[in-house]
C-alpha positions in Angstrom: 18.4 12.0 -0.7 16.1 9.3 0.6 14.5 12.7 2.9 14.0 14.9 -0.1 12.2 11.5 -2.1 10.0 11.5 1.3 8.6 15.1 1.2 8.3 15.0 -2.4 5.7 12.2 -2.3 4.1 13.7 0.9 3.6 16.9 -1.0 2.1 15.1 -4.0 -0.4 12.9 -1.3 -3.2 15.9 -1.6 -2.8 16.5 -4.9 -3.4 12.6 -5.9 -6.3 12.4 -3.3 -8.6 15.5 -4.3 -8.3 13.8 -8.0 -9.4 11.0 -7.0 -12.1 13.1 -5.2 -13.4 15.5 -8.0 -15.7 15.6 -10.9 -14.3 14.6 -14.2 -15.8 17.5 -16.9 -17.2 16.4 -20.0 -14.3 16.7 -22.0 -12.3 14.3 -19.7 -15.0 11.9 -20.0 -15.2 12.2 -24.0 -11.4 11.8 -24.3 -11.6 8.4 -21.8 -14.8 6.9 -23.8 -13.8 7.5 -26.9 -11.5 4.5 -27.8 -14.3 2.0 -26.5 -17.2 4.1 -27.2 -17.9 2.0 -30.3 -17.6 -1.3 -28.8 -20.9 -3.3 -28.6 -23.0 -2.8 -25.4 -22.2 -6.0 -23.3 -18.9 -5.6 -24.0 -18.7 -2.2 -23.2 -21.0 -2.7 -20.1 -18.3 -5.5 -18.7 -15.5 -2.9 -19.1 -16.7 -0.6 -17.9 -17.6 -2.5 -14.5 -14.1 -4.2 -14.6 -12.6 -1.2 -14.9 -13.8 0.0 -11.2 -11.2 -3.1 -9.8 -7.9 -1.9 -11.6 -5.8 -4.2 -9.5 -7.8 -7.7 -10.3 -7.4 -6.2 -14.3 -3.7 -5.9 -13.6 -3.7 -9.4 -12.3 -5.9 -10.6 -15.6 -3.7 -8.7 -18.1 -0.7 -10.8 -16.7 -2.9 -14.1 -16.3 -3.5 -13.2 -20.2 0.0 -12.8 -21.3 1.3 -16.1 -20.1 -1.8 -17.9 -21.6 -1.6 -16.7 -24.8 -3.7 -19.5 -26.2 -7.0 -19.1 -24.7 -9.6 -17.3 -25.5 -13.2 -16.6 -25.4 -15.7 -19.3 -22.8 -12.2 -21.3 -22.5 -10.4 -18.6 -21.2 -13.1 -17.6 -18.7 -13.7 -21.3 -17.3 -9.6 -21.2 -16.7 -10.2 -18.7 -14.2 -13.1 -19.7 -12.2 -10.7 -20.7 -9.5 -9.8 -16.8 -9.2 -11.3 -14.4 -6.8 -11.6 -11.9 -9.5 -15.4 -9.7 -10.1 -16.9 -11.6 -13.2 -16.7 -8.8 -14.8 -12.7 -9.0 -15.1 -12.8 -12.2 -15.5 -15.3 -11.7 -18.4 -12.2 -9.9 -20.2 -9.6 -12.6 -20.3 -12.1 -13.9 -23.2 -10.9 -10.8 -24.8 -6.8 -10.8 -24.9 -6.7 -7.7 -27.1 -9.3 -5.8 -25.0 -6.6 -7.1 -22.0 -3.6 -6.0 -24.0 -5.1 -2.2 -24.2 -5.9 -2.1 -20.4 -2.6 -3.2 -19.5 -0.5 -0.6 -21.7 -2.9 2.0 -20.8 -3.1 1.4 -16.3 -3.5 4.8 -15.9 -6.5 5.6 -17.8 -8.3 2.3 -16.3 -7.8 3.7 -12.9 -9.6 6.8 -14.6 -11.8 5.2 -16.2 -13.6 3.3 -12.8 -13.1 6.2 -11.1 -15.1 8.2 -13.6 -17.5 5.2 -13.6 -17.8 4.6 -9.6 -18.7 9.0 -9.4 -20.5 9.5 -12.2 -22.1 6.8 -14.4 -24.6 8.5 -15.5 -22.2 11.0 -17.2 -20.5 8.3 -18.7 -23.4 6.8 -20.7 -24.3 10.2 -21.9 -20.4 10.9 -22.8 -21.4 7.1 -24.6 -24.0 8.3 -26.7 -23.0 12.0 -27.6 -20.0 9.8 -29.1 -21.6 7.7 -31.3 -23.9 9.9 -32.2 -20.8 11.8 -33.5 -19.4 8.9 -35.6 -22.7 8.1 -36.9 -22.9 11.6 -38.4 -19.4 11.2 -39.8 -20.6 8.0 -41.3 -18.2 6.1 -39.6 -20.8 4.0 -37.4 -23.2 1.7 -39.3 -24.6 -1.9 -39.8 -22.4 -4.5 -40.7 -21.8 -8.4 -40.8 -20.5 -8.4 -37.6 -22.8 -6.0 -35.6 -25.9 -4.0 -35.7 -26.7 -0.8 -35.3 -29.9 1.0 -34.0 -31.3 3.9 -33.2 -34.0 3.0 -30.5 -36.2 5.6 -28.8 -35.3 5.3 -25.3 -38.4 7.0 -22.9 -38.8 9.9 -25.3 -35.0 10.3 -25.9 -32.8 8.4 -29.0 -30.3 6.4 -28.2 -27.4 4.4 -29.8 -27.6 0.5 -29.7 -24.5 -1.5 -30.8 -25.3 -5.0 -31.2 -23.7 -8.0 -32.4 -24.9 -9.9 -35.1 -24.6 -13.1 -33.2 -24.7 -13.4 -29.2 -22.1 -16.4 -29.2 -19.7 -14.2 -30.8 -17.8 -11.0 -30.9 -16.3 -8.7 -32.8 -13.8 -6.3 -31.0 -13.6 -2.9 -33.0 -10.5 -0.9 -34.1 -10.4 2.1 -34.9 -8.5 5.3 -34.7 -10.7 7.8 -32.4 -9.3 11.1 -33.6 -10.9 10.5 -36.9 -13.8 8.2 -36.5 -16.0 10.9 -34.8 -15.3 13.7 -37.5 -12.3 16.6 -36.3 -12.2 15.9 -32.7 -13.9 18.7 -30.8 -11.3 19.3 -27.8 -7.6 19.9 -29.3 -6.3 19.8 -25.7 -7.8 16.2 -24.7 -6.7 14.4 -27.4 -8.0 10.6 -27.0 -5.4 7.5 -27.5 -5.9 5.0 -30.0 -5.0 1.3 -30.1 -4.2 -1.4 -32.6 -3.4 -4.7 -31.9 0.3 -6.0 -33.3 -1.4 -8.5 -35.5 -3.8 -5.8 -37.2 -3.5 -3.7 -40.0 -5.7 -0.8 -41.3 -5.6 0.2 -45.0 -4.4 4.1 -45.5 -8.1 6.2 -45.6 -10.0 3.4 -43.4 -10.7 4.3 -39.8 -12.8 1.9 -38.8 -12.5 -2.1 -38.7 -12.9 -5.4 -36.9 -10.3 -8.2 -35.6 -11.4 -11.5 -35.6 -14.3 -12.5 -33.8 -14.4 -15.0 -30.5 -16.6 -17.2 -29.5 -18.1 -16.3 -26.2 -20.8 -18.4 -25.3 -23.0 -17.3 -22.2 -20.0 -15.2 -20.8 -21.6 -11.7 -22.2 -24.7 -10.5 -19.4 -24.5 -6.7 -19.8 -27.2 -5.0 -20.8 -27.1 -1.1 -20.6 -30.4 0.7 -20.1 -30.0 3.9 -21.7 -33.0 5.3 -20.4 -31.7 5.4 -17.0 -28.0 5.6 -17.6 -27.9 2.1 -15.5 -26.2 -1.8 -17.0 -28.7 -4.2 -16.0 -27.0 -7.5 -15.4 -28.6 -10.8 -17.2 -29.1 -13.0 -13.9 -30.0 -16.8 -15.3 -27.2 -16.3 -17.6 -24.7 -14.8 -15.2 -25.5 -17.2 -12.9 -25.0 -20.4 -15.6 -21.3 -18.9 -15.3 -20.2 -17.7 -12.0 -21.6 -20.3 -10.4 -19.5 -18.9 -6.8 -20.6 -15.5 -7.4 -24.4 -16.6 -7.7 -26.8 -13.6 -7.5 -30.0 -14.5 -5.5 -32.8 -12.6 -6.5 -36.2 -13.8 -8.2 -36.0 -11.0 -10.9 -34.4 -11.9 -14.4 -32.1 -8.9 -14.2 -30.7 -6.7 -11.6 -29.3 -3.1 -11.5 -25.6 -2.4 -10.9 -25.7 1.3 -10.4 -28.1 0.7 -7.5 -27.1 -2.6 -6.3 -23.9 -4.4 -7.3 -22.3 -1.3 -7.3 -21.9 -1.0 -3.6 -20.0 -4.1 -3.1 -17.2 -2.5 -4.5 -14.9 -1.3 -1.7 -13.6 1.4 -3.7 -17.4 3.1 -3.6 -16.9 4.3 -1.0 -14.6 7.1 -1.2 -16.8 8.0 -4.1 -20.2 7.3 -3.1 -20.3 9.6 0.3 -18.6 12.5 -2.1 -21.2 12.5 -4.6 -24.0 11.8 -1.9 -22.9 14.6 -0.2 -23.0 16.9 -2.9 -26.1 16.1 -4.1 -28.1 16.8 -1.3 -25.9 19.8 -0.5 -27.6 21.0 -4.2 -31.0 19.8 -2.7 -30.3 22.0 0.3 -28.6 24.9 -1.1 -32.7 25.0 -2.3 -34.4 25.5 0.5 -31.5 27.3 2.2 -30.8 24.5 4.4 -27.5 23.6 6.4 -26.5 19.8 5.3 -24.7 19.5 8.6 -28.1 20.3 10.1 -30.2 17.5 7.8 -27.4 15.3 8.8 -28.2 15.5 12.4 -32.0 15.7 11.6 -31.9 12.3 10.0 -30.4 11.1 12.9 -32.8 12.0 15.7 -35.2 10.9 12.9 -33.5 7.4 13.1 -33.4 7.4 17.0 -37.1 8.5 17.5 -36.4 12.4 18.8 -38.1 15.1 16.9 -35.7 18.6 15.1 -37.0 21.4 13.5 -34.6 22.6 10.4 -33.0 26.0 10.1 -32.1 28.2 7.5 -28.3 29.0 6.6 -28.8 32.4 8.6 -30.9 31.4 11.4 -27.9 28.6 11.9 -25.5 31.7 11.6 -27.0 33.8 13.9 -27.8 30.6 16.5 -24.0 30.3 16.1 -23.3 34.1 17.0 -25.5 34.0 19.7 -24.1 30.9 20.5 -20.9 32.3 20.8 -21.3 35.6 22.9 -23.7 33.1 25.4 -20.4 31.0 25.7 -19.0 34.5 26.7 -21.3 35.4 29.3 -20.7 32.4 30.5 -17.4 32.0 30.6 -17.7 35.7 32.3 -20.5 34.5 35.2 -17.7 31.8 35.6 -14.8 34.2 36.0 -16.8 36.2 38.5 -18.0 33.2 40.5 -14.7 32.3 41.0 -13.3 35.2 42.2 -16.6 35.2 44.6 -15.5 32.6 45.3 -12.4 33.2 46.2 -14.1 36.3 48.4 -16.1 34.1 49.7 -13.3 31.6 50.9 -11.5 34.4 52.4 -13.9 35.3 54.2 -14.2 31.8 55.6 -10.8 32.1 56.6 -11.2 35.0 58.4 -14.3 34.3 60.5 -12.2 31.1 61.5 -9.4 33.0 62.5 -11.6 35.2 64.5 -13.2 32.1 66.0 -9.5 31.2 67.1 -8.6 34.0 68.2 -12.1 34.3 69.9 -11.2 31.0 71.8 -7.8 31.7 72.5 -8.9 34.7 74.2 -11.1 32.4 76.5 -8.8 30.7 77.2 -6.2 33.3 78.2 -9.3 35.0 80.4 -9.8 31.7 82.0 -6.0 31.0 82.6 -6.5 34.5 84.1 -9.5 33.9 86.1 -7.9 30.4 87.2 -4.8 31.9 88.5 -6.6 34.5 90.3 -8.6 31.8 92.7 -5.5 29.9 93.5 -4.0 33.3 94.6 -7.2 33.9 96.7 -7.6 30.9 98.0 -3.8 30.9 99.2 -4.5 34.4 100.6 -7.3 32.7 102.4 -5.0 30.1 103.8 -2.6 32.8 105.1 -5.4 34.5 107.3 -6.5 31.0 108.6 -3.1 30.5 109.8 -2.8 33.8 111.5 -5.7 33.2 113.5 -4.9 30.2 115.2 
């Protein structure tokens, strides 16, 4: 049994991998964003980025269920003893907010996934949303935040606001209906509502009780370039062991902070990758080959690009050198093996050579001891 649970999870390794690894569509992305769509911006912003640690949010949702009785600036100066991104401690200001991420795990893994790979989908699948529920007249100024329409570089965008920065109001709302008849039946979005709230038959759209929050909210979302700009004096007055140190008054977490999250990584290269495979695919350039030209760049040595078929064909001829090669190999060796035997044979013929010399002088040898006893003989015979 225990074999069988074994390569079932083996077998499911890939599949949980390449979705970790691909591109959520914009359907997935409206049917994740639409139950905190409508929340104000720094709120939003500070979810979304807390989202991208799904185990510290694990560890706050539980942190927030045995302290029932904190909230808002409170809550967040009880954890500034944990190693936590600000951003998730940010949250524990916000048990409701906590209470949805914890019965919903699955979809903040999604959702910082979605956020780490593509945030500038995201804030468009952000604003195509409210746009939505503005039209369905579901969006609108009230006494506890304000909405805006700003022009945004030459594009509109959607500015939720509350009416006072010290405190919040968390929306509720049923996102089925508060963007008109939901445009994609087979991504249906979840909805939540918090045990102590209750919302009239017909409405769609309300508020719980607003927090106090102090100087905990620094989000700021720039809509123009799809980035959350982070408040620096006030983050800082805060996290006071997670100081930023830079000299401007805000700072871009798409560009910077971003890439202090480990789990970039996996997510970063991806999406680098395929960009400038888009930027090749172009000019018909190989990305292996702009890889290796950026290195030789790096180290000094100059490399000329190639096209997609010159690389092909420098592979085929590539390929039948290696051949001829390997061929002028085979034949050396068997010349060489000639040649050796050949060797052997002229030193065989050398030893044979000198053995014969030394059999002809043996010969000779024996020869002069024979005459020089015949010569004894005839000395003999005459005395």
């Amino acid at each position: 049994m225990k074999k069988i649970l074994i390569v079932l999870l083996l077998s499911l390794l890939p599949f949980s991998l390449m979705a970790a690894e691909k591109d959520f569509s914009q359907q997935e992305m409206d049917q994740m964003m639409a139950p905190i769509a409508l929340y104000p911006d720094s709120l939003l912003s500070q979810i979304l980025i807390a989202s991208t640690y799904p185990a510290q949010v694990e560890e706050a949702v539980r942190w927030s269920k045995h302290n029932t009785a904190l909230e808002g600036q409170e809550a967040v100066e009880a954890v500034a003893d944990k190693n936590w991104d600000p951003s998730v401690s940010s949250l524990v200001a916000f048990p409701q907010v906590l209470d949805m991420m914890g019965k919903k795990t699955y979809w903040v893994q999604q959702l910082g996934d979605a956020f780490l790979a593509q945030p500038d989908q995201i804030m468009d699948s952000v604003q195509r949303l409210r746009i939505k529920a503005k039209d369905a007249g579901n969006l609108k100024s009230s006494k506890e935040q304000k909405v805006e329409v700003v022009d945004s570089e030459g594009a509109e965008a959607v500015v939720i606001e509350s009416r006072s920065p010290q405190t919040v109001y968390v929306p509720v709302y049923n996102p089925v209906y508060v963007y008109g008849p939901w445009m994609y039946p087979a991504y249906l979005p979840f909805y939540y509502y918090p045990s102590y709230f209750y919302m009239a038959p017909g409405i769609h759209f309300g508020f719980s009780m607003g927090i106090f929050v102090g100087d905990i909210m620094w989000g700021v979302f720039n809509w123009h370039l799809r980035d959350v700009y982070i408040n620096v004096p006030r983050y800082n007055s805060v996290y006071v062991h997670r100081r930023i140190y830079t000299k401007n008054r805000t700072v871009s977490w798409k560009n910077y902070i971003r890439f202090d999250n480990p789990r970039v990584l996996r997510h970063s290269k991806i999406q680098q990758r395929q960009h400038a495979q888009r930027l090749m695919d172009r000019r018909f350039i190989n990305y292996d080959n702009f890889e290796r030209h950026e290195t030789m760049k790096r180290s000094g040595t100059s490399y000329q690009y190639r096209t997609k078929e010159q690389e092909s064909n420098r592979r085929i001829v590539n390929k039948d050198s290696g051949r001829l090669v390997n061929k002028e190999r085979m034949s050396n060796r068997d010349n060489g093996r000639v040649v050796n035997q050949e060797r052997i044979s002229n030193r065989e013929r050398m030893s044979n050579k000198d053995s014969g010399r030394t059999v002809h002088q043996e010969r000779v040898s024996s020869k002069e001891r024979k005459s020089n006893k015949d010569d004894g003989r005839k000395g003999d015979r005459g005395r």
